[in-house]
MARVO-394293 format. One line per 10 residues: for each residue x, y, z of C-alpha. Coordinates in steps of 0.1 Angstrom, whole numbers, always signed. Each point is the difference from the previous one (the first is absolute). Example, Ala and Ser with C-alpha at 12.3 -4.5 7.8 and 13.67 -1.06 7.14 Angstrom:
<recs>
+123:-45:+78; +14:+34:-7
</recs>
This chain:
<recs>
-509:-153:+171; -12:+35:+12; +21:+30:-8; +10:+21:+31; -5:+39:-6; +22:+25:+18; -11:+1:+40; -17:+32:+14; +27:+30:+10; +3:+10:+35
-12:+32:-2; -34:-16:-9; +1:-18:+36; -14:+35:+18; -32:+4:-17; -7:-33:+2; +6:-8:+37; -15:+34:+9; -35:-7:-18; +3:-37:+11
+0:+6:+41; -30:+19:-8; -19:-20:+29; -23:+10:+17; -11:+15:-35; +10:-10:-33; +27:-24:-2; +20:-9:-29; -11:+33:-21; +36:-7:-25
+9:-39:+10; -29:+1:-17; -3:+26:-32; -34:+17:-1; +15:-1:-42; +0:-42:+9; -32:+1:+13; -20:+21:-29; +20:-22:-25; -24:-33:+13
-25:+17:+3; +0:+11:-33; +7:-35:-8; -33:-12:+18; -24:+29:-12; -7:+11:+33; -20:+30:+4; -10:+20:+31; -18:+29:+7; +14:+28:+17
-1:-7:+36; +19:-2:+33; +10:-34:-1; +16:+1:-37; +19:-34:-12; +34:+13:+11; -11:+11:+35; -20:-35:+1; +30:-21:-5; +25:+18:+21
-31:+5:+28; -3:-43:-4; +42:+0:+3; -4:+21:+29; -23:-32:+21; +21:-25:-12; +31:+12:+16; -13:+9:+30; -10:-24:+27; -34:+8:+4
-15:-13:-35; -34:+21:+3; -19:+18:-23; -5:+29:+29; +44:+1:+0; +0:+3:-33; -23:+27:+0; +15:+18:+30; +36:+5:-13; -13:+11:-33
-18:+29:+21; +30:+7:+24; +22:+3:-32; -26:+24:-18; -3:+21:+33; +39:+0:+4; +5:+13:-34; -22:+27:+5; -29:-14:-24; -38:-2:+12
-11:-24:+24; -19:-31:-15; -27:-24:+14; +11:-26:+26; -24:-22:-15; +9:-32:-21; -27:-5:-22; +18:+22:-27; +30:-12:+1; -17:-40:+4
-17:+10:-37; +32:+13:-14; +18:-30:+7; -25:-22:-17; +2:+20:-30; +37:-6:-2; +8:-27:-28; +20:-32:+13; +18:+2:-27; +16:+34:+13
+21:-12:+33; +6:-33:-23; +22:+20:-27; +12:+24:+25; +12:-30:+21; +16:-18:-33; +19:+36:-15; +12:+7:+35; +15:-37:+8; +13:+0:-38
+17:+33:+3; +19:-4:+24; +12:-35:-4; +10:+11:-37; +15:+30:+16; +24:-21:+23; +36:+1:-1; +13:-30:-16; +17:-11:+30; -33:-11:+18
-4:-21:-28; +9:-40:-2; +27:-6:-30; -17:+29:-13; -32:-16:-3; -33:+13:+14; -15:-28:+24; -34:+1:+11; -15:-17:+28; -38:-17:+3
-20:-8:+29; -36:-5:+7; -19:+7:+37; -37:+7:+8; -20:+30:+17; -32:-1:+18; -25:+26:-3; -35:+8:+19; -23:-25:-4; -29:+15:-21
-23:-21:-28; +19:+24:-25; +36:-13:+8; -14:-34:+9; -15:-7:-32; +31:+13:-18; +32:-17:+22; -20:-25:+21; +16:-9:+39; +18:-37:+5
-26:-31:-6; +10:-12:+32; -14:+33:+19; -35:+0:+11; -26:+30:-21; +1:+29:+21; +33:-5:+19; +25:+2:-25; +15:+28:-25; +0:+1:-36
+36:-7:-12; +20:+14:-30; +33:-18:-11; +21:+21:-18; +37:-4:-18; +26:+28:+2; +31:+7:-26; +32:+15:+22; +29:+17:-18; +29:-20:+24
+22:+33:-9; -23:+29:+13; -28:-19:+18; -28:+10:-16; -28:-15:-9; -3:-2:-44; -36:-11:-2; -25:-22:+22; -29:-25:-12; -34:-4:+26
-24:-29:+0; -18:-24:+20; +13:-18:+31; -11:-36:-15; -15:-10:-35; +9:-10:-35; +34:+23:-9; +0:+16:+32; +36:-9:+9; +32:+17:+3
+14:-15:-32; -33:+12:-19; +0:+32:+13; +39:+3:-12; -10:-10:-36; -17:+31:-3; +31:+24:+13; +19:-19:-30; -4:+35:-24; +18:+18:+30
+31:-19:-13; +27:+8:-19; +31:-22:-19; +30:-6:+22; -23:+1:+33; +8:-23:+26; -29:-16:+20; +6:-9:+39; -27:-19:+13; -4:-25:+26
-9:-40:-9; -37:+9:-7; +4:+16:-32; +27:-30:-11; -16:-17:-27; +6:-11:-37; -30:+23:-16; +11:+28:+19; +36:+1:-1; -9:-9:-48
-18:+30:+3; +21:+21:+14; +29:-11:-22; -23:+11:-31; +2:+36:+18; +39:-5:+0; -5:-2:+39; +24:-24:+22; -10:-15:+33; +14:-4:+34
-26:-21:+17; +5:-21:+32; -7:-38:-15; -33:-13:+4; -7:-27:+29; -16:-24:-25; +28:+3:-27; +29:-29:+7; +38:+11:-3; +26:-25:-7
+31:+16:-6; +20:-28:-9; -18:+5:-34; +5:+30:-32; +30:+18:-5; +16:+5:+32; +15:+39:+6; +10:-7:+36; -9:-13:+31; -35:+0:+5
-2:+21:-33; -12:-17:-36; -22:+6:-28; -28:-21:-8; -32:-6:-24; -34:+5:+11; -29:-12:-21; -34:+16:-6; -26:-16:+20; -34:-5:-13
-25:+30:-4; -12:+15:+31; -40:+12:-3; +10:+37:+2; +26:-1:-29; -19:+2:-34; +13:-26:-26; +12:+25:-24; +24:+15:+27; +10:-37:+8
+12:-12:-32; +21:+35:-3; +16:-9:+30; +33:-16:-5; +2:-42:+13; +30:+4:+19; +14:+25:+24; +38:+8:+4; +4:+1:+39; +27:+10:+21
-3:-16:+37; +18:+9:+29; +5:-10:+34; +4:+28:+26; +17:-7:+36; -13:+31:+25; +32:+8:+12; -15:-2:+43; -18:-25:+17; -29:+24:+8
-15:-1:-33; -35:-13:-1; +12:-21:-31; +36:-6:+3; -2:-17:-37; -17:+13:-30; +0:-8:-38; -4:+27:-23; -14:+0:-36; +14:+26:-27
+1:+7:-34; +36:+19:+8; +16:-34:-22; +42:+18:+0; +15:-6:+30; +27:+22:-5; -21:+32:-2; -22:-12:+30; +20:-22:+20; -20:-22:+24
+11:+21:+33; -11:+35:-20; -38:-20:-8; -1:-12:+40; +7:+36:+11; -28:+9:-25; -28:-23:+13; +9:+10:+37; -14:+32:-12; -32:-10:-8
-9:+6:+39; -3:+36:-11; -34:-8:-19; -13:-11:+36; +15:+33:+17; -16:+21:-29; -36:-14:+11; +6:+1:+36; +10:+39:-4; -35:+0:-25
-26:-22:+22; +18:+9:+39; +19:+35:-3; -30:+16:-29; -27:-25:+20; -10:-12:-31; -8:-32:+14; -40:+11:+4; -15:+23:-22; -30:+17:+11
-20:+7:-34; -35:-12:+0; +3:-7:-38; +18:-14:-23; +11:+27:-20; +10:+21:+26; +22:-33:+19; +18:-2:-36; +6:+40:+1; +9:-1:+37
+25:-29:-9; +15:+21:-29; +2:+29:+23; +22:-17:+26; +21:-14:-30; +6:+37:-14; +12:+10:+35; +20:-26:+8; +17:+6:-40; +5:+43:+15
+16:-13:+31; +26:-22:-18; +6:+34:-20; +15:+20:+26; +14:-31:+10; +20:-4:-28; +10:+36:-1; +12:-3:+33; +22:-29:-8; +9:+16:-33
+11:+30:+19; +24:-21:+31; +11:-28:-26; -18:-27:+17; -21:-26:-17; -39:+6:+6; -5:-37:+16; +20:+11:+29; -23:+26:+12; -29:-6:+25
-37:+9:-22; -15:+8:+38; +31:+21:+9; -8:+21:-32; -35:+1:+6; +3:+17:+38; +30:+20:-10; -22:+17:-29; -30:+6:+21; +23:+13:+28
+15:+26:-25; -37:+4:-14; -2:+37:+18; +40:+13:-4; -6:-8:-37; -33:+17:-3; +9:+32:+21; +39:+5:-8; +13:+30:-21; +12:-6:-38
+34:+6:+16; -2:-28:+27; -15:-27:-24; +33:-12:-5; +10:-2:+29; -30:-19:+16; -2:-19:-32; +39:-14:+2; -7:-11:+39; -37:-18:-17
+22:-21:-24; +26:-8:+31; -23:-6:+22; -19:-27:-22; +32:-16:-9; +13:-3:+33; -28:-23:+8; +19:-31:-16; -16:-34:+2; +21:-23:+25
+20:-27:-18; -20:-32:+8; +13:-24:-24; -23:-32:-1; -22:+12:+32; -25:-24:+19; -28:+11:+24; -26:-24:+12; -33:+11:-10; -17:+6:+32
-10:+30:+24; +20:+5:+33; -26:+27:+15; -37:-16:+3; -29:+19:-15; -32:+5:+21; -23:-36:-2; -33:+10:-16; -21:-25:-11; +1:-9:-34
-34:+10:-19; -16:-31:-10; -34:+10:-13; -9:+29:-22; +6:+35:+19; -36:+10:-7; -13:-31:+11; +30:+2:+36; -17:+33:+1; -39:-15:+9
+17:-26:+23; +16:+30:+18; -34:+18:+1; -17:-34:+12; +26:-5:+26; -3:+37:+18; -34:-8:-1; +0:-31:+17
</recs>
């Protein structure tokens, strides 16, 4: 299990929400330690020549597009000049073609580590109370992002099968680990929207290192499977998994805890191709299963009856209504990505290559990780837990108190900085236990035509039809 260190003081919270609301120039200057930064990389024996756009100003000029609306290149570049001419440094060139280069040097590897230390930290640094029976549980989901469709980025994350060439977007699937506690995101494995090992549960096998002893895995019924729960027991890792569809529960058989509680065997299945035989016959041949069968406590629940499968076997230290309050909590995981692809609009990247789609990925990660800091602090600070406050009421409220952080005296910082931390944990999520909303649109977009043929081949039929 990981070993909590003592959270941040206070007094650290004014330097670091004073150098965070740093938009239009350089946000997150001590969220983010320029220390942090040199320490990766160090690690990743990055060197740059002296020049404008050095590593540190690259990354916090990159943080600076992702949080705001308008995802350009040009934005970026623009509040990076505002800041230097508000701070009384030269002017620099509106152009993006250094600023383009600089981000390509960047390593991946860079906003990867930054966005693993940062969602580490400050799950490790939570108070034990945000904890469940003192253990650390971590949540995994997968979701997909397109990206512009270019030979580059179709060759590497090809579009759907089932969408024509030239009028569909490469795809990336990708898998995200969530501290439950703190909300942020632990690590993330990318891949290919359809091939051999390009599923969720693949993808997860490779966040396995990012595991510790004691951890407690909430997943939904995808990730429920013999081979995956045996390897995560080698880790010393339970499970809290919705029961798979193709799995049969009888609970009149094992040793019956309750009603609709009991303890079963499962047996290894055969081999599956992408398990090696080595790792098979290491594998135990039976599994130690606790199933459970949860009641949602309304009548607007999409699924008013669910099993779960754990490993949690003592019913007396997790008692069946403790382990249904638990799964209900999973829904977080799909709130995490909504705030990540809908609130961060990570939902299409606009890099024309691969590389830079995996670093524009990571970069939206590593914000999303800084926002959940103040987040935390603010909670920290009003004695609330972090899960009740709104990730897109934070978000405005810091880049409405971007300028009275920026210009204030060293005298007023506290004072602006206590209403900051109010202000973001006033914005409480409503209390919407077990929610429903259909999955339709109300207000009707405007009906273009769907393209049907290439655009560069529409493009000659428009030509041909002015003409005519």
């Amino acid at each position: 299990m990981s070993h909590r260190t003592q959270g941040r003081g206070s007094g650290q919270v004014d330097s670091l929400l004073r150098q965070f609301a740093k938009a239009p120039g350089l946000p997150f200057a001590e969220v983010l330690r320029a220390e942090q930064i040199q320490q990766v990389l160090r690690q990743e024996k990055t060197t740059f020549a002296e020049r404008l756009y050095t590593p540190l100003v690259t990354l916090w000029v990159w943080l600076a597009q992702v949080i705001d609306p308008d995802h350009s290149l040009r934005q970026g570049v623009a509040r990076f000049l505002a800041w230097r001419v508000a701070n009384g440094e030269s002017s620099c060139s509106a152009d993006t073609g250094a600023y383009a280069k600089a981000r390509k040097r960047l390593s991946e590897n860079v906003p990867a580590q930054l966005t693993r230390q940062t969602g580490r930290d400050l799950m490790l640094e939570a108070p034990a109370r945000w904890s469940w029976h003192g253990r650390d549980v971590k949540m995994v989901d997968g979701s997909t992002a397109s990206m512009p469709d270019t030979p580059a980025n179709q060759k590497e994350y090809p579009q759907a099968k089932t969408q024509k060439p030239g009028l569909g977007f490469p795809i990336m699937r990708f898998v995200v680990l969530f501290s439950l506690a703190v909300g942020t995101v632990l690590d993330a494995a990318m891949g290919r929207y359809q091939g051999k090992e390009t599923g969720e549960t693949a993808l997860f096998r490779s966040l396995h290192e990012q595991l510790d002893e004691g951890d407690v895995i909430l997943a939904d019924r995808y990730f429920c499977s013999f081979f995956e729960i045996a390897l995560l027991q080698q880790r010393g890792v339970d499970v809290v998994m919705r029961m798979h569809q193709k799995r049969h529960v009888d609970f009149r058989r094992g040793r019956r805890l309750g009603r609709y509680d009991h303890i079963v065997t499962w047996h290894k299945p055969a081999r599956p191709d992408w398990l090696d035989e080595a790792t098979y016959r290491q594998l135990p041949d039976t599994l130690t299963m606790r199933e459970v069968r949860v009641h949602a406590p309304t009548k607007k629940c999409r699924s008013r009856v669910i099993t779960v499968a754990t490993t949690l076997l003592d019913a007396k230290a997790f008692p069946k209504s403790d382990l249904s309050d638990l799964y209900r909590l999973r829904w977080h995981a799909e709130l995490d990505l909504r705030a990540l692809k809908q609130t961060l609009q990570m939902d299409v990247l606009r890099a024309k290559t691969p590389a830079m789609v995996r670093k524009e990925l990571w970069m939206h990660l590593l914000v999303y990780n800084l926002i959940r800091t103040v987040m935390a602090q603010a909670a920290r600070e009003h004695r609330c837990d972090p899960r009740m406050l709104s990730f897109k009421g934070a978000l405005q409220t810091l880049n409405a108190f971007a300028l009275p952080l920026l210009t204030c005296t060293q005298a007023q910082l506290p004072h602006v900085v206590e209403h900051l931390l109010r202000a973001i944990a006033t914005h409480r999520v409503g209390n919407r236990p077990d929610r429903v909303e259909p999955r339709a649109r109300k207000r009707r977009p405007k009906s273009y035509p769907l393209l049907t043929v290439p655009r560069d081949k529409a493009r000659r039929l428009e030509l041909l039809k002015d003409r005519g």
